[in-house]
C-alpha positions in Angstrom: 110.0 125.4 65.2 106.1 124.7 64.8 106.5 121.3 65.6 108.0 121.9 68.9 105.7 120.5 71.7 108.0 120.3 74.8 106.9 122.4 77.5 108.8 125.7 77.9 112.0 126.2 79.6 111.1 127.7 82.8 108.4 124.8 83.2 110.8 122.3 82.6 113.2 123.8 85.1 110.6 124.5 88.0 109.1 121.1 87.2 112.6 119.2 87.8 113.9 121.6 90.8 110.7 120.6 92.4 111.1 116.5 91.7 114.6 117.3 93.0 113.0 118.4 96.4 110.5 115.7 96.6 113.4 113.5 96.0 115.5 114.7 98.7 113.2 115.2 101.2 110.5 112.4 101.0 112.7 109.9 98.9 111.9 106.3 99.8 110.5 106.8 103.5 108.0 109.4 103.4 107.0 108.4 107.3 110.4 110.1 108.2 109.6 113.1 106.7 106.4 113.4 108.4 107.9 112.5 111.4 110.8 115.2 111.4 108.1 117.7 110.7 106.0 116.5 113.5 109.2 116.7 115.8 110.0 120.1 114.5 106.7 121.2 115.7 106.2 119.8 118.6 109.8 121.2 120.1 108.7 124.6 118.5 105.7 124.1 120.5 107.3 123.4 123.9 110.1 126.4 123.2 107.6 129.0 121.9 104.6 128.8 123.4 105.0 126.9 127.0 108.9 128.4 127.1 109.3 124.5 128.5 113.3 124.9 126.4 114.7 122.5 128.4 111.7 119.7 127.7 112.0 120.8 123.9 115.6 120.3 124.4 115.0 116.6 125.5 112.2 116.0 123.8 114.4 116.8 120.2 116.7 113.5 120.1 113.8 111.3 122.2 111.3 111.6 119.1 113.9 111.6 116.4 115.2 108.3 118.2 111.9 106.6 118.6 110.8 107.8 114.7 114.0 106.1 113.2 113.5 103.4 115.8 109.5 102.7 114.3 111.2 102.8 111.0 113.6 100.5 110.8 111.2 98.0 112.7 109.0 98.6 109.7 111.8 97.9 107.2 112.5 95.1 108.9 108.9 93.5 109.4 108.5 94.3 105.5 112.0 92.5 104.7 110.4 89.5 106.6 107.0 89.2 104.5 109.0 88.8 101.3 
């Protein structure tokens, strides 16, 4: 078909495995994605380079605990404005 404009195939398929991702991952609360990431690295840090495993091993559920703590209080305060 000459007429045919879609993009190819492949594009198509990369393009939606990648919204897919962005999907999963970030979704509605992009702060909590950010905030796993920082967690991740900040444990890695304390395990890796200081070899502090048991603070990394505290640390892990403190900051993942205080990020969805910060994020529901923001879903909550937004809920309130409206």
């Amino acid at each position: 078909m000459t007429g045919d404009r879609r993009p190819p195939l492949v594009w198509r398929l990369v393009k939606g495995f990648g919204q897919f991702w962005w999907d999963f991952l970030i979704g509605d609360t992009p702060e909590l994605f950010v905030a796993a990431l920082v967690t991740i690295g900040v444990v890695a840090v304390l395990s890796h380079l200081w070899h502090l495993n048991g603070v990394a091993a505290l640390a892990l559920p403190v900051l993942a605990t205080a990020a969805l703590v910060l994020s529901v209080r923001r879903a909550v305060r937004g809920e309130r404005r409206r």
